[in-house]
PDB file of N, CA, C and O in Angstrom:
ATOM      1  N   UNK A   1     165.927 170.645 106.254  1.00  0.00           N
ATOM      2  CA  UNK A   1     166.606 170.256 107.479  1.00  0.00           C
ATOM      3  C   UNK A   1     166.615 171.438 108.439  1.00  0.00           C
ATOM      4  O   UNK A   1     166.862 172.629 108.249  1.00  0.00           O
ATOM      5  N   UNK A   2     166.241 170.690 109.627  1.00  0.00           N
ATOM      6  CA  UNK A   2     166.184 172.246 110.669  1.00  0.00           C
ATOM      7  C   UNK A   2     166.705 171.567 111.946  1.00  0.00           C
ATOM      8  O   UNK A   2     165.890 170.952 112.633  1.00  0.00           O
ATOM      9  N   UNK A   3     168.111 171.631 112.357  1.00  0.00           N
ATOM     10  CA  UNK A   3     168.291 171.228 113.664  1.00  0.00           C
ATOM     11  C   UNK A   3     168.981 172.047 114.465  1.00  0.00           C
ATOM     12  O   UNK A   3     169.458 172.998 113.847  1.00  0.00           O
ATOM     13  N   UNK A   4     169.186 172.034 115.490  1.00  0.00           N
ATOM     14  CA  UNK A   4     170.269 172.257 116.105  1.00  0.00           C
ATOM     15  C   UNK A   4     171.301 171.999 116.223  1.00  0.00           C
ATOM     16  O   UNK A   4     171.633 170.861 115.891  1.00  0.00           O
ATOM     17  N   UNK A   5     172.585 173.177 116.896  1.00  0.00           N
ATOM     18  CA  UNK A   5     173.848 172.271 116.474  1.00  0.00           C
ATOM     19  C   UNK A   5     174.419 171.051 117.715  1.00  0.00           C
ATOM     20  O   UNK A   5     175.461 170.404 117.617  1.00  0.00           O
ATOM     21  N   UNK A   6     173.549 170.982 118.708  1.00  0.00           N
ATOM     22  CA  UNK A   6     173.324 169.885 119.946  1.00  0.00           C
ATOM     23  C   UNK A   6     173.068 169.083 119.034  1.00  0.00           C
ATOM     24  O   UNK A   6     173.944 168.222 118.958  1.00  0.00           O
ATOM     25  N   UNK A   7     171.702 168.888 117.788  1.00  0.00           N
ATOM     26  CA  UNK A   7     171.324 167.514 118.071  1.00  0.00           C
ATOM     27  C   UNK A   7     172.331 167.276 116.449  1.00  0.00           C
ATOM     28  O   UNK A   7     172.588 166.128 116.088  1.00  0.00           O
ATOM     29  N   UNK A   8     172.739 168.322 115.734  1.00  0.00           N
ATOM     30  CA  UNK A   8     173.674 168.001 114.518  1.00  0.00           C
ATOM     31  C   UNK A   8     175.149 167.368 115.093  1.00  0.00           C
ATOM     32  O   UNK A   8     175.866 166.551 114.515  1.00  0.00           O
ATOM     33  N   UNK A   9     175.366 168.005 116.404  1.00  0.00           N
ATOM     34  CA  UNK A   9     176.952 167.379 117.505  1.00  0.00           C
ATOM     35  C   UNK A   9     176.074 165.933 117.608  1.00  0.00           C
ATOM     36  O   UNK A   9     176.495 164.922 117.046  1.00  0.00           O
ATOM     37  N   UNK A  10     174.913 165.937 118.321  1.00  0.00           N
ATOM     38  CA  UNK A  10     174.741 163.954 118.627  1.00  0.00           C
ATOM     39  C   UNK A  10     174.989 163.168 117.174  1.00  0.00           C
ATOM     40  O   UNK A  10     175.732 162.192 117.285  1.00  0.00           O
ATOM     41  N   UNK A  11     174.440 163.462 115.698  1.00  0.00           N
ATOM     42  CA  UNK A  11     174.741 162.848 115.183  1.00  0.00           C
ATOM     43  C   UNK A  11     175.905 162.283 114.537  1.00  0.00           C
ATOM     44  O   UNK A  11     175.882 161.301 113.794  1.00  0.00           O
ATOM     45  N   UNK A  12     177.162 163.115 114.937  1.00  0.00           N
ATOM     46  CA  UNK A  12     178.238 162.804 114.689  1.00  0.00           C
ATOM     47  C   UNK A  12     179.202 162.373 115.688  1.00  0.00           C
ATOM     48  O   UNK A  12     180.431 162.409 115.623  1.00  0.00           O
ATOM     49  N   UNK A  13     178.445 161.959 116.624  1.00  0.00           N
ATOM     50  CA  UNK A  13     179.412 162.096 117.635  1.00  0.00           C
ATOM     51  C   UNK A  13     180.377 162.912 118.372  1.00  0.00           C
ATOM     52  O   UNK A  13     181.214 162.489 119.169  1.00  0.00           O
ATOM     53  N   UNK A  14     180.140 164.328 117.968  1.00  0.00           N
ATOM     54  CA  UNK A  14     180.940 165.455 118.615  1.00  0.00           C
ATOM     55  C   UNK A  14     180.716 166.145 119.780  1.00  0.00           C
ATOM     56  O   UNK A  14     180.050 165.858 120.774  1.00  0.00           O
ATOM     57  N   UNK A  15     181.126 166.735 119.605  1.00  0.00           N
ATOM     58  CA  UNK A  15     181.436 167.870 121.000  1.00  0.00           C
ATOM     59  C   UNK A  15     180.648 169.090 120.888  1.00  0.00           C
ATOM     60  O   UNK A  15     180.860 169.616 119.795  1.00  0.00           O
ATOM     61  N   UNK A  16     179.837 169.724 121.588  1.00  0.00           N
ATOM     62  CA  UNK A  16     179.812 171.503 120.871  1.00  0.00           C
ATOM     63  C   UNK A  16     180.230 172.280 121.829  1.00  0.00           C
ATOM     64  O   UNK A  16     180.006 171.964 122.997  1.00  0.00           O
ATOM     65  N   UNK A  17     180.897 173.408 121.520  1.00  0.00           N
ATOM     66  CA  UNK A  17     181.709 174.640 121.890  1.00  0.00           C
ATOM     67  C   UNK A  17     180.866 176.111 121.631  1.00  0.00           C
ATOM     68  O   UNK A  17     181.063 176.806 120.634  1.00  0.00           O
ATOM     69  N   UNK A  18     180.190 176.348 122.382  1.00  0.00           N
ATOM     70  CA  UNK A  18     179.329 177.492 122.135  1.00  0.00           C
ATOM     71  C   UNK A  18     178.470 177.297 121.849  1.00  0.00           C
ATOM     72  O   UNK A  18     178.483 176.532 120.885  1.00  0.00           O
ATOM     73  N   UNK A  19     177.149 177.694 122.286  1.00  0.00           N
ATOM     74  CA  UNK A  19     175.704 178.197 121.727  1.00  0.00           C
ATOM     75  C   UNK A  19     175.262 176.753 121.294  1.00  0.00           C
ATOM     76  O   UNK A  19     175.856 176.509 120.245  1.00  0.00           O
ATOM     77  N   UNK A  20     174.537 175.786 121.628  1.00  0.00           N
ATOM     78  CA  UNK A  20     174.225 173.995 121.172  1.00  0.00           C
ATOM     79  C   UNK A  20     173.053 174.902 120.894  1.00  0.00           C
ATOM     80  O   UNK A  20     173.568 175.281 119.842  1.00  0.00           O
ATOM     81  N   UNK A  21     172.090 175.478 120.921  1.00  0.00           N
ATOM     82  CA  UNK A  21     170.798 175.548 121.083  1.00  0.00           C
ATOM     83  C   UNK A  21     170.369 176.155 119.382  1.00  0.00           C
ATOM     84  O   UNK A  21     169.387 175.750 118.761  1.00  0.00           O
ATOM     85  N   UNK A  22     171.306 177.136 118.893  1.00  0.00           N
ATOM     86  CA  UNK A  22     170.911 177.909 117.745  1.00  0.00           C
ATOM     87  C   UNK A  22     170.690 176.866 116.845  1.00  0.00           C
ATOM     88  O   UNK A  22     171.102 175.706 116.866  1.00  0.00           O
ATOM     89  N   UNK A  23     169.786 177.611 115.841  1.00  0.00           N
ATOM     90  CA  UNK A  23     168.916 176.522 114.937  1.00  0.00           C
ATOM     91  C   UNK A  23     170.071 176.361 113.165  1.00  0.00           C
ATOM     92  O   UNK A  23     170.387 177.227 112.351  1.00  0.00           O
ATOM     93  N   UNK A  24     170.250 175.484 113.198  1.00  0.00           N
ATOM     94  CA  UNK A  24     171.077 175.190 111.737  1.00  0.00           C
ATOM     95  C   UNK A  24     169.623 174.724 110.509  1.00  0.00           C
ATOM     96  O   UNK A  24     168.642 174.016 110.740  1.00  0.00           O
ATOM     97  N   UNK A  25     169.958 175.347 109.409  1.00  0.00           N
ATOM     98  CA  UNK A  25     169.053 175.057 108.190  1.00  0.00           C
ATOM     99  C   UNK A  25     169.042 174.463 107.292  1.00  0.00           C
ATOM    100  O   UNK A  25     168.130 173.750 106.872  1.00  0.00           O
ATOM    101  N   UNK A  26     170.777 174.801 106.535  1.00  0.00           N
ATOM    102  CA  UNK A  26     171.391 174.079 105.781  1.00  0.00           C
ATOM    103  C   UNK A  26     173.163 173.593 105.928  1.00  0.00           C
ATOM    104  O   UNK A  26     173.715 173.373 107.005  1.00  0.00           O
ATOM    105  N   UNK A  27     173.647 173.528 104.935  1.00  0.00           N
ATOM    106  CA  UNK A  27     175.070 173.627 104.635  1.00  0.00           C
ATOM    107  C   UNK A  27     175.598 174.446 103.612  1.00  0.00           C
ATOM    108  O   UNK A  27     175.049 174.632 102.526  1.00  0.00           O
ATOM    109  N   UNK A  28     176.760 174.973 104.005  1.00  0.00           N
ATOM    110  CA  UNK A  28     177.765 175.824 102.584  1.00  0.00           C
ATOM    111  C   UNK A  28     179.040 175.872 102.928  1.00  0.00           C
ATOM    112  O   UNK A  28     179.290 175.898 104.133  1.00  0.00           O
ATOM    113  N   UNK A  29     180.167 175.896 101.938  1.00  0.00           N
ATOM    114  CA  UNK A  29     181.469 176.027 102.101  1.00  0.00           C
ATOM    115  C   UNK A  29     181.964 177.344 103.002  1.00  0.00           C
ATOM    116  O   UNK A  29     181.479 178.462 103.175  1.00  0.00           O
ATOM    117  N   UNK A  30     182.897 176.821 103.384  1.00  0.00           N
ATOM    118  CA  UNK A  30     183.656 178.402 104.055  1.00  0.00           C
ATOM    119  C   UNK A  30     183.429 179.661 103.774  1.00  0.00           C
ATOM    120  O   UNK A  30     183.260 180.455 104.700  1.00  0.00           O
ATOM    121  N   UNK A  31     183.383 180.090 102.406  1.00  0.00           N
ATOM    122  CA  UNK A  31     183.308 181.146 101.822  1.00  0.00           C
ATOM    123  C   UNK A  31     182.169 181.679 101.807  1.00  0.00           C
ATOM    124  O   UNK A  31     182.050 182.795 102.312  1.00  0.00           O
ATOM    125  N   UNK A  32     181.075 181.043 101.243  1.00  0.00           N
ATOM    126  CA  UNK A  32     179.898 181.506 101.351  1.00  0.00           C
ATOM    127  C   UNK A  32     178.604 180.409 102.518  1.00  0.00           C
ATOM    128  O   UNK A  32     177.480 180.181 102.071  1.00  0.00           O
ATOM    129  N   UNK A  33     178.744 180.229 102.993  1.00  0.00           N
ATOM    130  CA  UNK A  33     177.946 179.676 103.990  1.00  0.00           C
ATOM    131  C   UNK A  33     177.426 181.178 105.123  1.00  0.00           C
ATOM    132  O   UNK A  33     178.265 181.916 105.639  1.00  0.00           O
ATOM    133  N   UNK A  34     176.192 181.316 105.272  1.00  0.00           N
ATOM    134  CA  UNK A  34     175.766 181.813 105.848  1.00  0.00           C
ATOM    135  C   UNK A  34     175.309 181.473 107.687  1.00  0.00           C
ATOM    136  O   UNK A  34     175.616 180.478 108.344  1.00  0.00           O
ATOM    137  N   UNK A  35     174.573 182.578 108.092  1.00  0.00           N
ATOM    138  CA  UNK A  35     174.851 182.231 109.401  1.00  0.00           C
ATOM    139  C   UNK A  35     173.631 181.142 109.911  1.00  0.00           C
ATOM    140  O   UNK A  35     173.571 180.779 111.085  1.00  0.00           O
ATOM    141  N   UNK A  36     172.792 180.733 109.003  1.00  0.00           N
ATOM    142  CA  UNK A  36     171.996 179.444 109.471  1.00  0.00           C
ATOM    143  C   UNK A  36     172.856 177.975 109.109  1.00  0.00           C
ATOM    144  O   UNK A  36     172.608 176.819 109.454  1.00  0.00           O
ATOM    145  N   UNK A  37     173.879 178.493 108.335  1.00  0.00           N
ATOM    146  CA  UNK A  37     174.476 177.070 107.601  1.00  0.00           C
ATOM    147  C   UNK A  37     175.910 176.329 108.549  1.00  0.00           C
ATOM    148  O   UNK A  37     176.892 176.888 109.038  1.00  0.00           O
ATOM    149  N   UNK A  38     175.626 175.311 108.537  1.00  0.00           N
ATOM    150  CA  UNK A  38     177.160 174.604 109.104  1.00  0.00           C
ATOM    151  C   UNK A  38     177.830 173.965 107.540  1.00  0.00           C
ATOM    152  O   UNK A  38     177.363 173.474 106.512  1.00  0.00           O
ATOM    153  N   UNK A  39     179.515 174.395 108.209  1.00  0.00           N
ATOM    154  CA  UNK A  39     180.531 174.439 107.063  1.00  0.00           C
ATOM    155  C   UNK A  39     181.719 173.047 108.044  1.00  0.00           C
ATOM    156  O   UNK A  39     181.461 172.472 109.101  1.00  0.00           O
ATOM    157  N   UNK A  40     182.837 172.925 107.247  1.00  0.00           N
ATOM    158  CA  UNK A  40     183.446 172.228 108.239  1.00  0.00           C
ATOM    159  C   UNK A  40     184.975 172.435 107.471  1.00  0.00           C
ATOM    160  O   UNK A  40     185.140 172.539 106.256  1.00  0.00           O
ATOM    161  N   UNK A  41     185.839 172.460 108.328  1.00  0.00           N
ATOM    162  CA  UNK A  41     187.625 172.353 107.984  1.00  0.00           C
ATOM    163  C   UNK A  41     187.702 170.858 108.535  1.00  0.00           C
ATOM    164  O   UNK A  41     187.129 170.268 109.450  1.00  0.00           O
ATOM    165  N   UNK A  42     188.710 170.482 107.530  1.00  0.00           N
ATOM    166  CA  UNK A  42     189.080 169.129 107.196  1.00  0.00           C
ATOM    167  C   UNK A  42     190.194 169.373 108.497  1.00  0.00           C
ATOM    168  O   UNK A  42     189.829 169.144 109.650  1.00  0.00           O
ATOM    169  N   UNK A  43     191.347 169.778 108.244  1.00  0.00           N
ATOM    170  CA  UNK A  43     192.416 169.705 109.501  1.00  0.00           C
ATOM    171  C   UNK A  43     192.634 171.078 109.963  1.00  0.00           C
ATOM    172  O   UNK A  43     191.933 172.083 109.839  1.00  0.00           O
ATOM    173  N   UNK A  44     193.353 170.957 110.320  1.00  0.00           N
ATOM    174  CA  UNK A  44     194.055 172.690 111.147  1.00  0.00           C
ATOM    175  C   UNK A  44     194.872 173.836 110.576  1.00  0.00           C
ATOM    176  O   UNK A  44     195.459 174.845 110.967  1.00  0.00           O
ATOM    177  N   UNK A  45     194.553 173.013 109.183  1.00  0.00           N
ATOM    178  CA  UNK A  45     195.784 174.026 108.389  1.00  0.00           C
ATOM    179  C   UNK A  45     194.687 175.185 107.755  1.00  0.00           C
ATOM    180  O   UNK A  45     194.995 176.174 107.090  1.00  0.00           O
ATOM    181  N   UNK A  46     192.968 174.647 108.271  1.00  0.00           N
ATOM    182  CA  UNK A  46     192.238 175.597 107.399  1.00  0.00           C
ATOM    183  C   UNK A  46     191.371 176.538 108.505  1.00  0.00           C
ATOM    184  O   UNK A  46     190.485 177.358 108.264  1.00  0.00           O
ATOM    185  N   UNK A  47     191.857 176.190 109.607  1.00  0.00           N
ATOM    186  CA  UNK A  47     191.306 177.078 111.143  1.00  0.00           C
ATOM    187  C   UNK A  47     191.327 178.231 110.850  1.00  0.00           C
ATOM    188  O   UNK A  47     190.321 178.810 111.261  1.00  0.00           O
ATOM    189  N   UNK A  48     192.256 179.078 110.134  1.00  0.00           N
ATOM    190  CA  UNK A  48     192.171 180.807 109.757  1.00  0.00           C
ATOM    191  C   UNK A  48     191.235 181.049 108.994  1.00  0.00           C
ATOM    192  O   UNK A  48     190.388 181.939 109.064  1.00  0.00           O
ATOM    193  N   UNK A  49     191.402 180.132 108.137  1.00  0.00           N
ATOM    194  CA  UNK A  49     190.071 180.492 106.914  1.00  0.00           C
ATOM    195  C   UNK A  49     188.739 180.385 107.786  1.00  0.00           C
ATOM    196  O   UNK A  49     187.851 181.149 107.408  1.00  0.00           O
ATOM    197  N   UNK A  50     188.482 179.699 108.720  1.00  0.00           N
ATOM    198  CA  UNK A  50     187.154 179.581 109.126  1.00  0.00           C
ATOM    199  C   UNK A  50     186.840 180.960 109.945  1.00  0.00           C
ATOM    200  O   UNK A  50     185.631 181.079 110.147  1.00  0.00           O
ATOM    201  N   UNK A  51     187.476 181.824 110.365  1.00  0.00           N
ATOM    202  CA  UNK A  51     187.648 182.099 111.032  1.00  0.00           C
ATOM    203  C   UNK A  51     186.756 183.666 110.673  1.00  0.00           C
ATOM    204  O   UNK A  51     186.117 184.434 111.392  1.00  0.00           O
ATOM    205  N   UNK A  52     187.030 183.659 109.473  1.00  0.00           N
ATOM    206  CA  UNK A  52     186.541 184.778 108.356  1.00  0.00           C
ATOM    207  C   UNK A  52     184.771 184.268 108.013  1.00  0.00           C
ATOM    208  O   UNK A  52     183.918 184.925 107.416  1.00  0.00           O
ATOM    209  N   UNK A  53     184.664 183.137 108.519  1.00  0.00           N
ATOM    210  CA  UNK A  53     183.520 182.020 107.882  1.00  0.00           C
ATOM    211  C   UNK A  53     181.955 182.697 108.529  1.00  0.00           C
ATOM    212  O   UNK A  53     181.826 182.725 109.753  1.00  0.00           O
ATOM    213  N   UNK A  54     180.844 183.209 107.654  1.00  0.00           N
ATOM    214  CA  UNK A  54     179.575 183.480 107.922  1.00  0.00           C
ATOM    215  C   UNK A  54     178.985 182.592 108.634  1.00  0.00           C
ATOM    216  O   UNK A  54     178.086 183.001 109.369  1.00  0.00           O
ATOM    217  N   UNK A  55     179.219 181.528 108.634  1.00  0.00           N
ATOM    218  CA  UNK A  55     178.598 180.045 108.880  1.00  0.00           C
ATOM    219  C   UNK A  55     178.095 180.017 110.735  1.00  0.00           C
ATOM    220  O   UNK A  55     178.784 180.410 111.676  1.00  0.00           O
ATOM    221  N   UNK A  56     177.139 179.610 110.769  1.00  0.00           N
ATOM    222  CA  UNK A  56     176.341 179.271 111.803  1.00  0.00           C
ATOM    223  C   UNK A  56     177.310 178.740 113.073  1.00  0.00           C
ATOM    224  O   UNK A  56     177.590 179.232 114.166  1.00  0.00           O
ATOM    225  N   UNK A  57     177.670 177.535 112.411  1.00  0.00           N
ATOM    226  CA  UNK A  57     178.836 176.280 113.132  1.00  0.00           C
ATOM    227  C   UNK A  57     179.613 175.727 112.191  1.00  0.00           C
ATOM    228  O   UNK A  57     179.360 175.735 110.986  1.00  0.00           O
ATOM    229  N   UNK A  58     180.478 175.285 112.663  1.00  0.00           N
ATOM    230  CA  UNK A  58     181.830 174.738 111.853  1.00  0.00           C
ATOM    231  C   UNK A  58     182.336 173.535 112.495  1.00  0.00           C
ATOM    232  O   UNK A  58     182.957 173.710 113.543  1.00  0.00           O
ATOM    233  N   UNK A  59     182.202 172.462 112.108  1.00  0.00           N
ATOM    234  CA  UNK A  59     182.546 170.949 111.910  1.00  0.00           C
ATOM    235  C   UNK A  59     184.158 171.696 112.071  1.00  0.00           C
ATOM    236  O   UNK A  59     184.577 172.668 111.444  1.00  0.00           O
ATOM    237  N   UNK A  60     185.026 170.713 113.349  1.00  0.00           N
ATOM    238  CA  UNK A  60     186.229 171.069 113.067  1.00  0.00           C
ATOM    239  C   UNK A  60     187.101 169.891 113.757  1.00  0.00           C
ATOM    240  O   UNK A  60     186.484 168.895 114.137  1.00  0.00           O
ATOM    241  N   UNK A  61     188.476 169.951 113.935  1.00  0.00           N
ATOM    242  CA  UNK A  61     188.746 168.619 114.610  1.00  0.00           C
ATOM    243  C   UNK A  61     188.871 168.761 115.964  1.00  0.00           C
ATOM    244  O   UNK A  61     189.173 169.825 116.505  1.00  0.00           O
ATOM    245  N   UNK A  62     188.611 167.538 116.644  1.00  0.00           N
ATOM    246  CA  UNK A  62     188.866 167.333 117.937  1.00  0.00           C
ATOM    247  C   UNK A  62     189.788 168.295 118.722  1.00  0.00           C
ATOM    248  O   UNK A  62     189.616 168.829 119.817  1.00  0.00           O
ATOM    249  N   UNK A  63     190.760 168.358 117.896  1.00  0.00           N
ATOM    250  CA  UNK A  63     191.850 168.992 119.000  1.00  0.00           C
ATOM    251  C   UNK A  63     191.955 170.350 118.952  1.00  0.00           C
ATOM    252  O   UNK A  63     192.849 170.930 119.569  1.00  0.00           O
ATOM    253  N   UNK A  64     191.107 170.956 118.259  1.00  0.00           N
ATOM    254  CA  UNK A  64     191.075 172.062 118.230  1.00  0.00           C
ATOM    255  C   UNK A  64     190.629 173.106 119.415  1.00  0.00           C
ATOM    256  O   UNK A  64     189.642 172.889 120.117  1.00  0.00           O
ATOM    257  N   UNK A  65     191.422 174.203 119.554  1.00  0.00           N
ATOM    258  CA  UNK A  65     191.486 175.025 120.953  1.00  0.00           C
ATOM    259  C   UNK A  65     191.248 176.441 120.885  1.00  0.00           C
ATOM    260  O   UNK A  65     191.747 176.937 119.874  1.00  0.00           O
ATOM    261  N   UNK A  66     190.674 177.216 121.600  1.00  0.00           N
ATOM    262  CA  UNK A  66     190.826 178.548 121.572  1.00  0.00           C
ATOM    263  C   UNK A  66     190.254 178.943 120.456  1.00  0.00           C
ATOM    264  O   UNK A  66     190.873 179.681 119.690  1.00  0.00           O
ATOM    265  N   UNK A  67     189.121 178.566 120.209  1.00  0.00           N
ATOM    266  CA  UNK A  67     188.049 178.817 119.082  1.00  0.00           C
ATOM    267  C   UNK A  67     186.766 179.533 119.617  1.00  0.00           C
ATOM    268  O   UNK A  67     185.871 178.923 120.202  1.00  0.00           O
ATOM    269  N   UNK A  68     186.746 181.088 119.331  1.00  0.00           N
ATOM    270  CA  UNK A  68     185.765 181.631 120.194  1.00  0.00           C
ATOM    271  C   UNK A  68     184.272 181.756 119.258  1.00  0.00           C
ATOM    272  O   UNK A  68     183.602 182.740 118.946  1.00  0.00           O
ATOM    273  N   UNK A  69     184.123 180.461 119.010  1.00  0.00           N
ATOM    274  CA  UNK A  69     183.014 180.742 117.544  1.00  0.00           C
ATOM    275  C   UNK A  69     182.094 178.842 117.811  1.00  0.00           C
ATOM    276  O   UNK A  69     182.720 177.848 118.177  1.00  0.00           O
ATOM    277  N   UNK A  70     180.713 178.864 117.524  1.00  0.00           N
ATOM    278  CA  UNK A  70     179.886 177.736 117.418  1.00  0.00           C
ATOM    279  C   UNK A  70     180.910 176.444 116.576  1.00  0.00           C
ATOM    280  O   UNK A  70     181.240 176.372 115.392  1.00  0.00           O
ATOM    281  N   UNK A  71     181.142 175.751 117.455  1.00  0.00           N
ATOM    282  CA  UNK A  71     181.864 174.417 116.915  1.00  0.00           C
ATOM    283  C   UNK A  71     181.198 173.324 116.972  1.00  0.00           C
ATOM    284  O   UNK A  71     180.118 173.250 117.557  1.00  0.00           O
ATOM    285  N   UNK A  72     181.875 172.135 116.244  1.00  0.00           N
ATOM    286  CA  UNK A  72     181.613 170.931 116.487  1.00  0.00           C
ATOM    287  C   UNK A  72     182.574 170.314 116.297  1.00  0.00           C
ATOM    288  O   UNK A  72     182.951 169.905 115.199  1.00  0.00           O
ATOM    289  N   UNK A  73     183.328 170.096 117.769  1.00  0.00           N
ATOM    290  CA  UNK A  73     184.999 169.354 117.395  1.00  0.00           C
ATOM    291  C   UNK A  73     184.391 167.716 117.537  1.00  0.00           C
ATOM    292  O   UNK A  73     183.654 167.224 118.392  1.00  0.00           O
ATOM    293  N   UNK A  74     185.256 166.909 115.902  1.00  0.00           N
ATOM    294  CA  UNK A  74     185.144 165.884 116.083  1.00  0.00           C
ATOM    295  C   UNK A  74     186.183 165.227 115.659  1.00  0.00           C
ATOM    296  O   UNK A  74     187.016 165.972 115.143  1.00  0.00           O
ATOM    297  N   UNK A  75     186.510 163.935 115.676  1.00  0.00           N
ATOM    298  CA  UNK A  75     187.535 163.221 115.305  1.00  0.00           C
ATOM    299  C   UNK A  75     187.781 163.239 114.049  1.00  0.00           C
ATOM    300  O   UNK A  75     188.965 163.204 113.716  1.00  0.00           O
ATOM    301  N   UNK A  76     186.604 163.305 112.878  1.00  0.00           N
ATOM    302  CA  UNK A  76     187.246 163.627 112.226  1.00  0.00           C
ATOM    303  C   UNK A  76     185.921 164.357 110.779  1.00  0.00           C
ATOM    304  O   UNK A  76     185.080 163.848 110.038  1.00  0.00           O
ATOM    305  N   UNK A  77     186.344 165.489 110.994  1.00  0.00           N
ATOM    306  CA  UNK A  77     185.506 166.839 110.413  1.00  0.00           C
ATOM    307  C   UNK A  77     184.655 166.064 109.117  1.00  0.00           C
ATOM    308  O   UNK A  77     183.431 165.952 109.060  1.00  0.00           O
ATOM    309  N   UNK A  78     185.493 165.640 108.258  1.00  0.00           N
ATOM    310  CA  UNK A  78     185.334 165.488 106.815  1.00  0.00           C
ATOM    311  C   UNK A  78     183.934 164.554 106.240  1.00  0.00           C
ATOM    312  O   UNK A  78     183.077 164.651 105.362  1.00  0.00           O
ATOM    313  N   UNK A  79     184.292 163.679 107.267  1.00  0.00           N
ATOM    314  CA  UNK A  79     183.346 162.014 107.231  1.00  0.00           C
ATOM    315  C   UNK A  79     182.045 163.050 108.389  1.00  0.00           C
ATOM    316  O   UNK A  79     181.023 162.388 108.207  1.00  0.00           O
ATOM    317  N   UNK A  80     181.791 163.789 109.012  1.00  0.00           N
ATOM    318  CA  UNK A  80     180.843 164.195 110.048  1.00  0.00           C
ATOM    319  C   UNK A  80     180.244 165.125 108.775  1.00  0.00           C
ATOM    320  O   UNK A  80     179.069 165.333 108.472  1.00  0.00           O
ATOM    321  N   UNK A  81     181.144 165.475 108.316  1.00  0.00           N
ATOM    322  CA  UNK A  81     180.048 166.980 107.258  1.00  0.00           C
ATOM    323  C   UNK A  81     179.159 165.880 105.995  1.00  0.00           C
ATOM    324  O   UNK A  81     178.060 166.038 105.462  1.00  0.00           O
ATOM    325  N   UNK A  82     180.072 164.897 105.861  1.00  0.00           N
ATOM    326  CA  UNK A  82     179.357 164.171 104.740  1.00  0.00           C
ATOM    327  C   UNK A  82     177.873 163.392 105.194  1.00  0.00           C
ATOM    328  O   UNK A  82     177.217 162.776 104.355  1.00  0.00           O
TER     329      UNK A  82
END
């Protein structure tokens, strides 16, 4: 898999917040996901942890604000990463 996080935001219906153009490769959890990989937080209680996150882009929710890092706010993170 090689997309972008523009055309990885069209398939979920999201939003992107920074940089649409950089190329995504794979996926990995928070912890170890690297910077080609998109990761995702389920709600807002895990926004700090991402925050620490190697990861390319981060699947996160809609309402999320003041995130100075490659996003993909969507309605709802969990069902978009799957």
């Amino acid at each position: 898999m090689k997309k972008t996080i523009l055309e990885l935001a069209q398939l979920v219906n999201g939003t992107v917040v920074v940089d649409a153009t950089k190329l995504i490769t794979g996926v990995g959890d928070l912890e170890s996901a690297t910077a080609e990989q998109i990761t995702f937080v389920k709600d807002k209680t895990y926004l700090a942890r991402a925050e620490t996150t190697h990861a390319g882009v981060i699947i996160v929710p809609a309402e999320t604000e003041n995130f100075n890092r490659p996003i993909i706010k969507t309605v709802n993170p969990y069902l978009a990463f799957c």
